[in-house]
C-alpha positions as CSV (number, residue, x, y, z in Angstrom):
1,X,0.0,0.0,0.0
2,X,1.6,3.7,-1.1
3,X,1.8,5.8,1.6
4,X,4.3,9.0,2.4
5,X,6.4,10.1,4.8
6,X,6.3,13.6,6.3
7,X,9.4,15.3,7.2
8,X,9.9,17.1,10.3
9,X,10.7,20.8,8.7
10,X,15.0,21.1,9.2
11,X,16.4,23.9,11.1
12,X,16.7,26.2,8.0
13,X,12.6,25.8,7.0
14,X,11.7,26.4,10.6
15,X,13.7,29.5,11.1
16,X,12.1,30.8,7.8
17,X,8.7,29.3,8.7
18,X,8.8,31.2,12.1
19,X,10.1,34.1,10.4
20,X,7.2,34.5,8.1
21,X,4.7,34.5,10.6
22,X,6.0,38.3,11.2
23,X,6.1,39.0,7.9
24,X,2.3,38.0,7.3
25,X,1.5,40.6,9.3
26,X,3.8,43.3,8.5
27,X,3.4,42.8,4.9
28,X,-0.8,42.5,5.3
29,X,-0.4,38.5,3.8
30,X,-3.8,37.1,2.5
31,X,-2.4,33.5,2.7
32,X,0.9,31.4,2.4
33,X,1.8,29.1,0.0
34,X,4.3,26.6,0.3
35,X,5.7,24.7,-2.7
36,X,8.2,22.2,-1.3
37,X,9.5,19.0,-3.1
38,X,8.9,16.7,-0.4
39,X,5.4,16.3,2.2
40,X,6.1,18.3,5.4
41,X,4.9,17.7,8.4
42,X,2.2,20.3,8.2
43,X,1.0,20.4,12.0
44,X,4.4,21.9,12.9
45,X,3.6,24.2,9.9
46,X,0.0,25.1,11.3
47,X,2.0,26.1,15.3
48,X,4.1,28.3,13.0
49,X,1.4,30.1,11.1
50,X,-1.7,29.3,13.4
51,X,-3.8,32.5,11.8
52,X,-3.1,32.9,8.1
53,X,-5.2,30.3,5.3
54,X,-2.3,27.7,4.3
55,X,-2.2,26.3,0.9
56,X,-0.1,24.2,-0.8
57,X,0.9,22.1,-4.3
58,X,1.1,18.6,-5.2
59,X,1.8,17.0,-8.0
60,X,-0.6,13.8,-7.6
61,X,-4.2,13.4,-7.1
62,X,-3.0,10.2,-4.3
63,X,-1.0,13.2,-2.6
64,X,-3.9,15.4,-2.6
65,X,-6.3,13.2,-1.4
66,X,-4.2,11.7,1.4
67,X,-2.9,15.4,2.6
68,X,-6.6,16.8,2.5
69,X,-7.9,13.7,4.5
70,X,-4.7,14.1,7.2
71,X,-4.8,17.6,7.3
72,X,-8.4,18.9,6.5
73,X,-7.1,22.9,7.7
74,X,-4.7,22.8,4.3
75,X,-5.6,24.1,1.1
76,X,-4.3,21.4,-1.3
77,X,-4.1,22.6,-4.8
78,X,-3.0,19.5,-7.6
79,X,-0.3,21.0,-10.0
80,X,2.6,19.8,-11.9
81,X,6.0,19.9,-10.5
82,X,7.9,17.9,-12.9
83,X,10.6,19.4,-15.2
84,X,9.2,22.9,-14.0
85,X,10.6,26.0,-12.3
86,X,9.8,26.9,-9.2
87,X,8.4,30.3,-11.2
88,X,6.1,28.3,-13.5
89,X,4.8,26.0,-10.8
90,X,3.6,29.1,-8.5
91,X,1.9,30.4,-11.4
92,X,0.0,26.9,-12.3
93,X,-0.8,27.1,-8.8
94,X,-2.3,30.5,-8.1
95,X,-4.4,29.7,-11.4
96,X,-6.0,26.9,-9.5
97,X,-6.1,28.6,-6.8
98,X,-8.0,31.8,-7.9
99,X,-10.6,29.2,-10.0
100,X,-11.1,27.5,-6.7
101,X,-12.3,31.1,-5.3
102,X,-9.3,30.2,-2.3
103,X,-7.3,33.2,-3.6
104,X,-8.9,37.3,-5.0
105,X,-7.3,38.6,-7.8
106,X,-5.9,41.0,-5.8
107,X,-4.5,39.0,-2.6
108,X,-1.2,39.8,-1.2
109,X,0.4,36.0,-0.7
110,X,3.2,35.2,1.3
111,X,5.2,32.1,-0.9
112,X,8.0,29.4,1.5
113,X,9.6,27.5,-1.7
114,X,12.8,26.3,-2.5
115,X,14.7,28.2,-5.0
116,X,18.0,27.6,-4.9
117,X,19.0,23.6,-4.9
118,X,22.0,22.2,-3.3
119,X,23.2,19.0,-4.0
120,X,25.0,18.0,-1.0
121,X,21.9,19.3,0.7
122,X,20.2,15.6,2.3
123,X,16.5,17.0,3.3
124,X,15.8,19.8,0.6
125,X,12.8,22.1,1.9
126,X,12.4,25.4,2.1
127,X,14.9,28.0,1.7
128,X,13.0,31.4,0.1
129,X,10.6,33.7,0.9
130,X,8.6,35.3,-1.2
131,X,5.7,38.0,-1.5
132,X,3.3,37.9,-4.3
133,X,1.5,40.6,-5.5
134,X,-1.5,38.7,-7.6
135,X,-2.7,41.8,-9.0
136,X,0.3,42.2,-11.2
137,X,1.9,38.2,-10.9
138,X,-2.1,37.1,-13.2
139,X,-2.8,40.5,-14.5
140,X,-6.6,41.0,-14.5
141,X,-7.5,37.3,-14.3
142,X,-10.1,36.7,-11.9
143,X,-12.3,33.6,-10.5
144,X,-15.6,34.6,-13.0
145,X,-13.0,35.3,-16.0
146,X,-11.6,31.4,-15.0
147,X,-15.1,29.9,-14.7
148,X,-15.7,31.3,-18.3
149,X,-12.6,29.8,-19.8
150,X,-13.4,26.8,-18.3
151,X,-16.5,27.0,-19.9
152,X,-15.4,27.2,-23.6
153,X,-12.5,25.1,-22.4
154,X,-11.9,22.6,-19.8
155,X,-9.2,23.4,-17.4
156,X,-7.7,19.9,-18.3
157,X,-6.6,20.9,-21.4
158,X,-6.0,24.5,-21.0
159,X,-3.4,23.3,-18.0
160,X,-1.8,20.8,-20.4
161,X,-1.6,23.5,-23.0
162,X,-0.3,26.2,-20.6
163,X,2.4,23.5,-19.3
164,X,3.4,23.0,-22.7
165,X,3.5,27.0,-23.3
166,X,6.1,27.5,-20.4
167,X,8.6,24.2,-21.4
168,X,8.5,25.9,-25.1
169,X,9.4,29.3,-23.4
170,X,11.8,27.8,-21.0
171,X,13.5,25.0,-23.2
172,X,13.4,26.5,-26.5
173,X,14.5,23.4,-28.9
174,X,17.7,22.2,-29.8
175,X,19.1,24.7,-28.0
176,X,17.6,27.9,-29.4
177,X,14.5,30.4,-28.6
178,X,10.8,28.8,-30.5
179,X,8.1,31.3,-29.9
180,X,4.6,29.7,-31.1
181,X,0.7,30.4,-30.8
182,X,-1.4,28.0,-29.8
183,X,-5.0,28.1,-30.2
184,X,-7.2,26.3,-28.0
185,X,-11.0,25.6,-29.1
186,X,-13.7,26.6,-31.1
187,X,-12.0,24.7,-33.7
188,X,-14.8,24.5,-36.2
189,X,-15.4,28.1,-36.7
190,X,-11.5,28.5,-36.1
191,X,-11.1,26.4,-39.6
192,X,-13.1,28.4,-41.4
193,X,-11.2,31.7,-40.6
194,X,-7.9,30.0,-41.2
195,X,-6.3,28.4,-44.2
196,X,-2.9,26.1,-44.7
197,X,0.5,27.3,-44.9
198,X,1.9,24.1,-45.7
199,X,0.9,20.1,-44.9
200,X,-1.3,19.4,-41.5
201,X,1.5,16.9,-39.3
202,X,-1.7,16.0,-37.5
203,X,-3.6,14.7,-40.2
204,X,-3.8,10.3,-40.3
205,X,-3.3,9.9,-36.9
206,X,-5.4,8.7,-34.1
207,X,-6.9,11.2,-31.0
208,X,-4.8,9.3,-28.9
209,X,-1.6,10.4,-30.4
210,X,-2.8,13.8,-30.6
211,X,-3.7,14.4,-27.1
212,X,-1.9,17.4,-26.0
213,X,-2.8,16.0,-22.0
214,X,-0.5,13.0,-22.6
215,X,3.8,14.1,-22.2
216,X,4.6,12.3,-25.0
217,X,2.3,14.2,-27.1
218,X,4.0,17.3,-25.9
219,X,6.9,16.0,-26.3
220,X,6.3,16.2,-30.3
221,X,4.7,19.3,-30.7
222,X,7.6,20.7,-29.6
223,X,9.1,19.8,-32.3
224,X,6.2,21.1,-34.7
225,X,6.2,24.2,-32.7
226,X,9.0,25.9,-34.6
227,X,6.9,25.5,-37.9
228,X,5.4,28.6,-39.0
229,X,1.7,29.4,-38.4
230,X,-0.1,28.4,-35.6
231,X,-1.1,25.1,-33.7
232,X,-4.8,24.7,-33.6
233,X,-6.0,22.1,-30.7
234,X,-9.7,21.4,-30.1
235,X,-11.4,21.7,-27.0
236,X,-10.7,18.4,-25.4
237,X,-6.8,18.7,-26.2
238,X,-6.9,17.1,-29.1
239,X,-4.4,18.1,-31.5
240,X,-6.7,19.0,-35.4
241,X,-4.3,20.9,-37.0
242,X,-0.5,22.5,-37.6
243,X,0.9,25.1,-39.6
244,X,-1.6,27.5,-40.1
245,X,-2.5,30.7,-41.1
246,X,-5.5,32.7,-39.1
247,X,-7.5,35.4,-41.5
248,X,-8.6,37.3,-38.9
249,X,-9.6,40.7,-39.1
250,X,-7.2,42.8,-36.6
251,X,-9.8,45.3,-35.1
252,X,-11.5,45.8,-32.0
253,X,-8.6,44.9,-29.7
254,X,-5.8,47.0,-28.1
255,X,-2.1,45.5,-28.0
256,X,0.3,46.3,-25.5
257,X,3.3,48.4,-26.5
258,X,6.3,45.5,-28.0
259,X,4.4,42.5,-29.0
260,X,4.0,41.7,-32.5
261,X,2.2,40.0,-35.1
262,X,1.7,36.5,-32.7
263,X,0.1,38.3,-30.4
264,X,-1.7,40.3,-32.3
265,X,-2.9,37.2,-34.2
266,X,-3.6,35.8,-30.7
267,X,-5.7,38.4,-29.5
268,X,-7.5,38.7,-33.2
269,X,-8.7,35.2,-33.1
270,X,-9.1,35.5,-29.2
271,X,-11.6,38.5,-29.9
272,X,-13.9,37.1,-33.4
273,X,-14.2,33.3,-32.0
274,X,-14.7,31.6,-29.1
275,X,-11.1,29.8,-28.4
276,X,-8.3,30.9,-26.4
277,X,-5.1,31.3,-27.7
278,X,-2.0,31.2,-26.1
279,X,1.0,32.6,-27.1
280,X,5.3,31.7,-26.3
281,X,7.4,34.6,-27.0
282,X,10.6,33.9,-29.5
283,X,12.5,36.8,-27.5
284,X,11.5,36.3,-24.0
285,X,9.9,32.9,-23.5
286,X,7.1,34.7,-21.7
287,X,3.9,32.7,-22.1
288,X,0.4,35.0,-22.8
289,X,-3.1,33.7,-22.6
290,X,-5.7,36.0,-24.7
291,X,-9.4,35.8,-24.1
292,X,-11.8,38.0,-26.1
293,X,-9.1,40.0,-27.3
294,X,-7.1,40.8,-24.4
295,X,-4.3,39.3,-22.2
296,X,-5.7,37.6,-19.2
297,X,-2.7,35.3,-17.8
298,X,1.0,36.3,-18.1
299,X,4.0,33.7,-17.2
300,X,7.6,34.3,-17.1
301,X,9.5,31.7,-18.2
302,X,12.5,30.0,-15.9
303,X,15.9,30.6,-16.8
304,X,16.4,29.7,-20.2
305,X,19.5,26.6,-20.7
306,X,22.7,28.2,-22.4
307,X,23.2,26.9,-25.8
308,X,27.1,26.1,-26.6
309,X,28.0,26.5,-29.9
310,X,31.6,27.0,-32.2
311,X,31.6,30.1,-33.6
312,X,34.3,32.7,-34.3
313,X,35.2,35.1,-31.1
């Protein structure tokens, strides 16, 4: 039978646990947040921070379940942890947490993580504080504006396709910057205002090997993803179609100062359908979500990996 271990909290996490107990206060803290890599022992955690709402971030609906029925007081939010940043992570997780109505748009959160590993370190826990402004981390996302996405698409897929946004923007491929636009839903009438650039790679294959929820999936559109023209997936992640071209008319929406024609093709199609298109930019690796025209989830990407390459001084 599984079952997992909770760690007494080391020295270090303690001290910074304790310390942020001041710091809620001071700093007028709606919550904390704590993304560790390993369970804690989260009564020690609840003496430490006996007034403030405590949430936290698991990667596995058995962790979930088993911290929610041990420790009922916790907030237990499911999210991805694996090949992620610590930055990508607390963004998957303040999206599920504002959708769950846990967290305001505008809540001050107080974030215990571990940010810088060390190898020769046996118990990794905790070793940063941070403060979270959500009002600028999300932008203007809110709990109604995430029921309605969820409504023209479930939060399954737009997860998946938001993971697979930030590894794009954080991984690039073979080594160099991709920037791609994915767009997510209303797929018929999406068809219609779009046309071909070149072949569909999606075309011949079964659902299941065009399921954007499954890694390996992911795994290839990376690959596609430096293609020109966009990636069109349908509502229940299902990969219809690569390559292509959106004929969208470009009115009716505002763009932010610095983003170009991806985004402005995002926030076209965003604005004269129903999907939701999310865009990876080529420059930055920032990841943008537009609904109805207009940018409604914003993720910085982790640090990029240096690419080595021979080339003259």
């Amino acid at each position: 039978m599984l079952r997992l271990v909770f760690m007494a909290l080391s020295p270090t996490a303690s001290a910074l646990v304790s310390g942020a107990r001041n710091l809620v206060g001071s700093l007028g803290a709606d919550a904390v947040l704590v993304l560790a890599d390993m369970p804690l022992d989260w009564s020690e955690l609840r003496k430490l921070l006996p007034d403030v709402p405590l949430l936290t971030a698991v990667p596995s609906t058995f962790e979930r379940e088993l911290l929610e029925e041990k420790y009922p007081e916790v907030r237990v939010l499911e999210a991805t942890s694996s090949g992620m940043s610590i930055r990508e992570r607390l963004s998957l997780a303040l999206l599920e947490a504002i959708r769950r109505e846990w967290l305001s748009a505008g809540a001050r959160v107080l974030v215990l993580c571990r940010n810088f590993p060390d190898p020769d370190e046996e118990m990794p826990q905790i070793d940063t504080v941070h403060l979270v402004l959500l009002g600028q981390h999300l932008e203007r996302l809110t709990a109604r504006e995430l029921r309605g996405l969820e409504t023209r698409v479930p939060l399954a897929t737009l997860r998946a396709v938001v993971e697979l946004a930030t590894e794009i923007g954080r991984e690039g491929r073979e080594g160099h910057p991709t920037g791609t636009l994915f767009v997510v839903g209303d797929s018929r009438k999406v068809q219609e205002m779009s046309r071909s650039m070149n072949f569909n790679p999606f075309r011949g294959y079964p659902a299941s090997e065009r399921d954007v929820r499954d890694p390996a999936v992911r795994e290839q559109i990376k690959d596609l993803a430096r293609l020109e023209g966009a990636i069109l997936i349908d509502k229940n992640g299902i990969a219809m179609a690569g390559c292509i071209r959106l004929l969208v008319p470009d009115e009716d929406f505002t763009l932010s100062m610095g983003l170009g024609t991806r985004h402005a093709a995002a926030a076209a199609v965003s604005k004269a359908t129903r999907a939701v298109a999310v865009t990876v930019s080529q420059s930055s690796g920032v990841v943008r979500l537009f609904q109805e025209g207009q940018v409604v989830l914003h993720i910085e990407p982790g640090l990029r990996p240096l690419a080595w390459a021979h080339g003259k001084p």
